[in-house]
N, C-alpha and C positions, 0 to 999 in steps of 0.2 A: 195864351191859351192854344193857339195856334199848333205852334211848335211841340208841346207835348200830346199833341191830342194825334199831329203827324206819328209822331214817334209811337205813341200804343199801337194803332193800326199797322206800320209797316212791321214792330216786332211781333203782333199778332198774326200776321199773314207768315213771317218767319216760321212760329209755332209751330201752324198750321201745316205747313210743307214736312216741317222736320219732326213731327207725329205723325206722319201719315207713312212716312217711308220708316218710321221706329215700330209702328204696329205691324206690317206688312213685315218684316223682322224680325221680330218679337213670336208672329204666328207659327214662320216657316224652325225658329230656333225651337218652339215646342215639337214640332214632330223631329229635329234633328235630335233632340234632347234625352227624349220620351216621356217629356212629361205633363205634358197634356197641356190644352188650352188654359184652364182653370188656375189651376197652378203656376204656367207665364204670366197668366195677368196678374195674379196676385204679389209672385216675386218680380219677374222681368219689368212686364208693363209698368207697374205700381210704382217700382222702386227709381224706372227714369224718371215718368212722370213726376216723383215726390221730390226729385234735387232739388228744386227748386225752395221748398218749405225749406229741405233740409239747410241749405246756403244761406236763407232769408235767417232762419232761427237761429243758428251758430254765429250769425253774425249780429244778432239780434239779441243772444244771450252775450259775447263780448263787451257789447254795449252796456251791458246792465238793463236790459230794457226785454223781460221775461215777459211781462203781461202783453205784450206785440204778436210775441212768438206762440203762445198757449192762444192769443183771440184769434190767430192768422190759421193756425194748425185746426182747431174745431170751425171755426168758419168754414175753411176747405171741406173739411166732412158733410158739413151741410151741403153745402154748392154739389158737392159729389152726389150725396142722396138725390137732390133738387133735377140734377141731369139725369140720372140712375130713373128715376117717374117722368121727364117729359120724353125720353125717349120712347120710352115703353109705350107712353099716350099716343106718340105718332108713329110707330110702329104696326103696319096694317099687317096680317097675317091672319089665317087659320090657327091658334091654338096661342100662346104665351110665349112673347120672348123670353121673359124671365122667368119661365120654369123649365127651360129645356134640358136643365142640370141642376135641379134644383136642390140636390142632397149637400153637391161639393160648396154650392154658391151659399148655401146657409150655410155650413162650416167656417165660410171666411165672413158672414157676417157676424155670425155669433163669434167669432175672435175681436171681430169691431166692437161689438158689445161688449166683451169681458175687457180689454184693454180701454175703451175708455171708461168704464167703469170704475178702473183701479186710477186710472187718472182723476174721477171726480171725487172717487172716496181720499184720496192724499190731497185732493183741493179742499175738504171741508176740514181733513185732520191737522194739515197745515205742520207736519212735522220738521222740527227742526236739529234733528241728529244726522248724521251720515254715514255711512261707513268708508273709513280711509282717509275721513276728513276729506274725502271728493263727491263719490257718489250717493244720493240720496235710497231710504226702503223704497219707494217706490219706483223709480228706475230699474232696480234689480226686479220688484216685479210685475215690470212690462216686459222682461228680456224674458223672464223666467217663461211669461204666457205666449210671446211671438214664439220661441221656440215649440214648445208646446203646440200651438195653431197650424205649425207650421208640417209637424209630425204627422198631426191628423189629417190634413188634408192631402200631402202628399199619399197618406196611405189610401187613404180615399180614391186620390186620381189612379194611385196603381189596379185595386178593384174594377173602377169603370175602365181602363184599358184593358184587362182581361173582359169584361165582358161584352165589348164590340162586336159587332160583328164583322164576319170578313169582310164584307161591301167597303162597309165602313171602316175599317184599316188599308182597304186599298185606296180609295179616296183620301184617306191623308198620306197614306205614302206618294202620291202621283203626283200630290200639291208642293211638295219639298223635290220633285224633282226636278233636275237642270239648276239647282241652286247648293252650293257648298258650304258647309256650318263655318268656314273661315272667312266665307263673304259675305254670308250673314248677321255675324259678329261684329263682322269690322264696320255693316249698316247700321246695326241697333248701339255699337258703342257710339259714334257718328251721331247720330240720331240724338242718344240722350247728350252729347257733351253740347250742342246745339242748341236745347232746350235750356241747358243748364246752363248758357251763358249768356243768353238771349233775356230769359226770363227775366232776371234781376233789372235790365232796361224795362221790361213791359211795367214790372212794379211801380218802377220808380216813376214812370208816366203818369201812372192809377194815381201814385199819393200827390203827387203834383194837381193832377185832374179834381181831385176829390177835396185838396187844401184850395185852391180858387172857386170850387165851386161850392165852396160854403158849409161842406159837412165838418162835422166835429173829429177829433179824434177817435171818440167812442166809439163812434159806427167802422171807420176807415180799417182796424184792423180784421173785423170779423166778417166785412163787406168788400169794397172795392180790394184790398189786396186779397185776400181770399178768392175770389172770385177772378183776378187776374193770373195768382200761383195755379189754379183749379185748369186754367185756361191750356195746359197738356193733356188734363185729361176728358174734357171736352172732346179732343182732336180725337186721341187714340181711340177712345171707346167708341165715336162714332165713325173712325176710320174700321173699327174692328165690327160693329155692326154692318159696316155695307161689306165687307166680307164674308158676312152670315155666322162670323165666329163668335156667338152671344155668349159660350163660356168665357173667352175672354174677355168680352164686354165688360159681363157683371163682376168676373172674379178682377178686374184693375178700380174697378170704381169702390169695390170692397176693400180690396187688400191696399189702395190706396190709404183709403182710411185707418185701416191698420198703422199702417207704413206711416201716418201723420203721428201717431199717439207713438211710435216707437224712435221719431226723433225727439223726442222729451229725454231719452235718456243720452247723447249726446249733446245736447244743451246745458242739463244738470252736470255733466264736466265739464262746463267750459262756464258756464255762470260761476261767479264767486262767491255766493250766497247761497243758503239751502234754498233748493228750488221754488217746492210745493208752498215751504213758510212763505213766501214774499209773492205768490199769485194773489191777484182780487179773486173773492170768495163766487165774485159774481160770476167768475170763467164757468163757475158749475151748472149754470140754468145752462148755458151753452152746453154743456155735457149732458147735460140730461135732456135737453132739444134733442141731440144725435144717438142716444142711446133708443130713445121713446120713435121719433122716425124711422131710425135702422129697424128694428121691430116692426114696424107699419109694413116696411117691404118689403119681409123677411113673410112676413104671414101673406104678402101679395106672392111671391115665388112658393110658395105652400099651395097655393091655394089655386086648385087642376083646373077649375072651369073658367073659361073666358068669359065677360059678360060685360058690353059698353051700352052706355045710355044716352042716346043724341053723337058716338063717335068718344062717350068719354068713358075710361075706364076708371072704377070706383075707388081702388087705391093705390093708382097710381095718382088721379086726384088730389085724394088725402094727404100724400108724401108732400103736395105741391102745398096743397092749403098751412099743412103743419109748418112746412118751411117758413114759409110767406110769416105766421105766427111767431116763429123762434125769432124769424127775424125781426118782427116790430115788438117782441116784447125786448131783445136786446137793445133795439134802440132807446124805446124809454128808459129801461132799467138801468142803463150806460156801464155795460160790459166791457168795462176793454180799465 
């Protein structure tokens, strides 16, 4: 027990280092870019932090072993929501972290929402035709929708970079100065190959930790490994919060999520069976935990006025309670 419990913690503090210098990267690569905070985190941030699902599941679908990869990938979406509201809870300020963007940051959740929505409707259709005899309908349309997601919100961040003000464009150009887009590239690739080779050790601790310490498999995929793949974006987002850069907070904790439902359609290449047919039906309460939460904080970033009671804010709260729920209803119901 010893030895792997060394082992999570030292590749934990790994993480830790190598998200902190990937966000700081990631921030300065948006104003090299021009494409706004919102947008890195959704693409940049999102897509280092996700290697890890994505290696876990590709390898996981070679196996023959899908229903790992579909409990590991919505699991992480909760975890992500689950951070996404404790932070917010302890986040003291004048006014809403998570409304200070809140038109682009609903854009990438409501892409959450609609991709895994397409994921839980081909979970209950359970189709088993493909097209090409490789890819399955519904992979084509989660590609179809990421692109899509992806149009709007870029056009989105172009809009609020027109309407900046000067203050505030010289403030980001000042923060990218002394710094070059070739050394900061060379940080954030760096960064994520880091995470991305690190991580698969921290897994493999969790499943170790979690098979001695008496849980089932049921819980193992939507829980301890989720919650340990989740373990970049812990780092980033709260690396990007003490930077005060909460578009990018919210948009990597979102587009994360995204980014989870969109490795589904490199797995259905690499699985040898039609995908959707061969999930348990039960992956869907899990879909639909993440769709009905994403919601909850999507109407908390709507929603202008601030208001905590005893230090607690009321749905950011909720996201925590809901979670706390999906989670033990997955337990009994034995999702995995």
């Amino acid at each position: 027990m010893t030895v792997p419990l060394l082992q999570f913690f030292v590749t934990a503090a790994v993480v830790i280092v190598a998200g902190t210098f990937l966000t700081r990267a990631t921030d300065r690569l948006a104003e090299h870019l021009g494409i706004g905070r919102t947008l890195a985190g959704m693409i940049l941030l999102a897509m280092a932090t996700s290697l890890p699902e994505l290696a876990i599941g590709c390898n996981a679908a070679l196996q023959g072993l899908p229903n790992l990869t579909v409990g590991d990938l919505l699991g992480s979406s909760l975890m992500n929501l689950l951070l996404l509201a404790i932070l917010d809870l302890s986040f003291y300020s004048r006014g809403q972290m998570l409304s200070k963007s809140a038109a682009a940051n609903t854009l990438t959740a409501g892409a959450a929402v609609i991709m895994t929505a397409i994921v839980l409707l081909f979970i209950l259709l359970r189709p088993e035709w493909s097209i090409a005899g490789r890819i399955g309908i519904g992979s084509i349309a989660l590609v179809i929708a990421y692109g899509f997601a992806l149009r709007l919100i870029y056009l989105q961040q172009r809009f609020l970079q027109r309407t900046l003000s000067p203050a505030a464009l010289h403030a980001e150009e000042k923060m990218a100065e002394g710094y070059t887009l070739r050394g900061d590239l060379a940080k954030y690739v760096l960064g994520a190959a880091v995470i991305f080779g690190v991580v698969p050790f921290l897994v493999g601790s969790a499943e170790t930790l979690a098979a001695r310490s008496g849980l089932g498999q049921t819980f193992v995929g939507t829980t301890m490994v989720a919650l340990s793949t989740s373990l970049p974006e812990v780092v980033t987002t709260l690396a990007a919060v003490r930077l005060r850069a909460f578009d990018m907070a919210v948009g990597n904790v979102f587009g994360s999520n995204v980014f989870n439902m969109i490795i589904l359609v490199p797995v259905d290449l690499l699985y040898d069976q039609p995908l959707y047919a061969n999930i348990s039906p039960h992956h869907a309460i899990t879909a639909a935990w993440v769709i009905l939460v994403t919601m909850v904080a999507v109407l908390g970033l709507l929603y202008q006025e601030e208001k905590r009671y005893w230090m607690i804010e009321p749905d950011a709260a909720l996201v925590i309670v809901l979670v706390i729920a999906a989670l033990t209803s997955l337990y009994f119901v034995g999702a995995m």
